[in-house]
Each structure stands twice: as structure tokens, then as C-alpha cells.
C-alpha positions as CSV (number, residue, x, y, z in Angstrom):
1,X,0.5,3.7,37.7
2,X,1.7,6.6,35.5
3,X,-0.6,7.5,32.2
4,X,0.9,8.3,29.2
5,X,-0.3,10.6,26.7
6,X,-2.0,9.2,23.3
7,X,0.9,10.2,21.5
8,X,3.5,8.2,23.3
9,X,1.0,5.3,23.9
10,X,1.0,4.7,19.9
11,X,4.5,5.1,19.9
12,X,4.5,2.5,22.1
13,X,2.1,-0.1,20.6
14,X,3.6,0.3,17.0
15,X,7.7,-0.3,18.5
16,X,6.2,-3.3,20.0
17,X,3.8,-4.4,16.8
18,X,6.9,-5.5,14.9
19,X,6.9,-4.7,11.2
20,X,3.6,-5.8,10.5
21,X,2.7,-2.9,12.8
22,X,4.9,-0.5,11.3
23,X,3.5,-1.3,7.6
24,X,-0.2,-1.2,8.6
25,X,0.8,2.0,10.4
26,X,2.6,3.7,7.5
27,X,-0.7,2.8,5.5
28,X,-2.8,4.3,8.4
29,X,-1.2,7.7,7.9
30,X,-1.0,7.5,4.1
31,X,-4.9,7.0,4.3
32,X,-5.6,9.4,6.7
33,X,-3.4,12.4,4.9
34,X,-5.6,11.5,1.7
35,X,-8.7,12.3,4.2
36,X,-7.6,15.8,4.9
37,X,-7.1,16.2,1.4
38,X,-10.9,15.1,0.5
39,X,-11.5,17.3,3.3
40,X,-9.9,20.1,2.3
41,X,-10.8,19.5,-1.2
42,X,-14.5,19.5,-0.6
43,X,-14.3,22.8,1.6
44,X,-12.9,24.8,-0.8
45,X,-15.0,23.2,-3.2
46,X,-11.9,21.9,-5.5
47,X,-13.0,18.8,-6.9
48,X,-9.1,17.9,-8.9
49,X,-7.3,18.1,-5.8
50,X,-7.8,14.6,-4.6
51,X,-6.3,13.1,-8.2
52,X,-3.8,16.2,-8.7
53,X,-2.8,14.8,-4.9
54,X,-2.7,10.9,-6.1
55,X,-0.8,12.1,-9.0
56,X,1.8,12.1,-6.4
57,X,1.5,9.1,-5.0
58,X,0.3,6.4,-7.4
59,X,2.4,4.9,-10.2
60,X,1.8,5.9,-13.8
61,X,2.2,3.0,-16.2
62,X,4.2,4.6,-18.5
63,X,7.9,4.1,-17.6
64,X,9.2,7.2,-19.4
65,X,7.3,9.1,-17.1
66,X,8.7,7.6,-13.8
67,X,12.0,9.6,-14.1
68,X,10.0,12.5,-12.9
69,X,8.6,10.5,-10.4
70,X,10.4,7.6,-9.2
71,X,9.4,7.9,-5.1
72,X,6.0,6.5,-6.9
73,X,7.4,3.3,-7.2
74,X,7.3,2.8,-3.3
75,X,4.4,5.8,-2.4
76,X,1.9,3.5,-4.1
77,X,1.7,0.7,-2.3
78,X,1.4,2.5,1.3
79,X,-2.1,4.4,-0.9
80,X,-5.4,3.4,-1.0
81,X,-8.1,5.2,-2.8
82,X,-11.3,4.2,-0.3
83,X,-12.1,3.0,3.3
84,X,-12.9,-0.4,2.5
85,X,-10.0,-0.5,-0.3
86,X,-7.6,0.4,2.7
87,X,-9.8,-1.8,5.4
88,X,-9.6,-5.4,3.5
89,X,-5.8,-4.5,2.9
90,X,-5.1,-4.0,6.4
91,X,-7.2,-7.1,7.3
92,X,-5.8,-9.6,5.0
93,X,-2.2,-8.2,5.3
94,X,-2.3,-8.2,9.4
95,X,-3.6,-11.8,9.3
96,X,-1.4,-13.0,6.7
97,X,1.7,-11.5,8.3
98,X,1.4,-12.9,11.3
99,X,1.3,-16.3,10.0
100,X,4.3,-15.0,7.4
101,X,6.4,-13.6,10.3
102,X,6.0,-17.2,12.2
103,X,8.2,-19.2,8.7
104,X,10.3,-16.3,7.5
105,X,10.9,-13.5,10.0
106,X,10.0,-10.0,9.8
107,X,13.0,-9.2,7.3
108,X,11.8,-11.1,4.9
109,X,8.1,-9.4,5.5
110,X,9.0,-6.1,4.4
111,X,10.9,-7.2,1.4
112,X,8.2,-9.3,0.4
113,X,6.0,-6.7,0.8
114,X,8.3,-4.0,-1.0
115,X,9.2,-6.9,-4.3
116,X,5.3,-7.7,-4.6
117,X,4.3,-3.8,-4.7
118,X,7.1,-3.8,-7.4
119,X,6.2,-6.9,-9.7
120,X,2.7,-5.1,-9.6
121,X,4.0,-1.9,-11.1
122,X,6.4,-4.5,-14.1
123,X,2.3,-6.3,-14.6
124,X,0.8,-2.8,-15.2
125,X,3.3,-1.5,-17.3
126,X,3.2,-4.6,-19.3
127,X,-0.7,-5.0,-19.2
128,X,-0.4,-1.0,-20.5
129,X,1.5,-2.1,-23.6
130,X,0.0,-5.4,-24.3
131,X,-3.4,-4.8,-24.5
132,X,-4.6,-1.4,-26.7
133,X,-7.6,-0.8,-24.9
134,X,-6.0,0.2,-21.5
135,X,-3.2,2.9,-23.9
136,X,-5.9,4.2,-25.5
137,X,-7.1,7.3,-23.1
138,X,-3.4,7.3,-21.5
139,X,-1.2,6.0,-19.3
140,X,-3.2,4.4,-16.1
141,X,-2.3,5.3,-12.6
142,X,-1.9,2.7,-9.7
143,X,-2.1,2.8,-6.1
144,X,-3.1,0.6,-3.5
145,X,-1.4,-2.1,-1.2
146,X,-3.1,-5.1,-2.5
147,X,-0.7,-6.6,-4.6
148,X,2.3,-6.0,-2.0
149,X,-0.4,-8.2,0.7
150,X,-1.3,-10.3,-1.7
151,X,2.6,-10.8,-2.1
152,X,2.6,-11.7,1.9
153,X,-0.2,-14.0,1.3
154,X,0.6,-16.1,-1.5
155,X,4.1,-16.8,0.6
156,X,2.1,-18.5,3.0
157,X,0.0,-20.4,0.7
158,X,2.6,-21.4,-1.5
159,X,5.2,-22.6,2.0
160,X,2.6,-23.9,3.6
161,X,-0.4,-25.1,1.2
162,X,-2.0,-27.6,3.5
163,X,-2.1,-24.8,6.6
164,X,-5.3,-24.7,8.6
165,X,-5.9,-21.0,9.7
């Protein structure tokens, strides 16, 4: 038997994951880049690096703003901002995708995954302008994958109500 190196093993694993391997594993190395950067932000003792960084990323809720950065309307559902933030994503999302893949196919996953990331960015904005509290210090920035998996989730629940998992 021939061993492959790590690097080709995980190429591997993730072809053969499907899409639900391919999304946890773009989120993997999302969360992993923002690692280095606490890393490298805490060595060279820079504490504004990590949020100058998620600047990047996240999704400000002020629209006007977007046309400088619109890639942030797809970066911020692949970023978490902490370990268990990113673990209880992955968790939920892997388990709900699996059951998701079995009714709709894994088409339909990623575009349910893409549509829910976006209606969360449309309920920010509007929960920016709506309520005066959240305008007051500025538009809010948003990142995480937890509306997109709740997206994938809800699916489920709403096809299949009565499912025993």
C-alpha cells in the first residue's frame, strides 16, 4: 500500500466529502487564516489588526458602504469570530446537510447556504435602520455562518417537520 502525503490525503477526503465538505472546508481555512492573524497580531503586539483584518471580511450594515466592498457579501458567511462560534456552525451545518443533501441534492445545498447568508445581510441592514439604538455608534459589522446553516436547517424542518434524527 502506497502512503500519501497529508497534503494530498485532504485533497482527497474533501473531493469525496461532497459540498458539505467543501463548505465546512472553506470555513476551516477562513478560521484558521484569522488565527495567524491573532497570532501575528499578538506578537507584534498590534491589538487593531484582528478588526482592521474583519473589516475585510464581515459585512457592514450600511449599504452605501458595500460598493467599496461588495466581496463582503459572500466573505462573511465563510468567518467566524471564535472557536466555539465556528465549532457549533460546523456541527449543526454538517449534520443538517447531510440530512439536506438526502431531499434536495447538493446544488440546492450551496445555494441555500449562499441565499440564507444573503437574507441575513437584507435583516441587518433593515434591523440597522429600523431600530435607532443599533445606528447610533455606527454601522454594525457581521460575520459568521450561522444564518447561512441555519438556512440549511430550517429546510429540513420546514420539508420534513415530523423527521426523527
Amino acid at each position: 500500500m502506497e502512503r500519501e502525503n497529508i497534503g494530498a490525503y485532504l485533497k482527497r477526503i474533501i473531493r469525496q466529502s461532497g459540498m458539505t465538505g467543501k463548505i465546512i472546508a472553506v470555513n476551516a481555512i477562513v478560521f484558521v487564516f484569522f488565527l495567524l492573524i491573532q497570532i501575528i497580531a499578538r506578537l507584534y503586539l498590534n491589538d487593531n489588526l484582528l478588526e482592521q483584518v474583519l473589516g475585510y471580511f464581515g459585512v457592514i450594515a450600511d449599504p452605501a458602504q458595500m460598493i467599496y466592498r461588495p466581496w463582503t457579501l459572500i466573505t462573511h458567511f465563510f468567518t467566524h469570530y471564535g472557536f466555539l462560534h465556528f465549532l457549533f456552525n460546523m456541527i449543526v451545518f454538517y449534520f443538517s446537510a447531510r440530512i439536506f443533501v438526502q431531499f434536495f441534492g447538493e446544488r440546492r445545498l450551496l445555494s441555500t447556504y449562499f441565499v440564507g447568508g444573503i437574507f441575513a445581510y437584507a435583516v441587518h441592514v433593515a434591523a440597522y435602520y429600523a431600530f435607532p439604538l443599533l445606528s447610533a455608534e455606527g454601522p454594525a459589522l457581521m460575520v459568521g455562518a450561522s444564518a447561512s446553516v441555519m438556512a440549511v436547517f430550517f429546510a429540513v424542518a420546514v420539508h420534513r417537520p415530523s423527521l426523527k434524527v
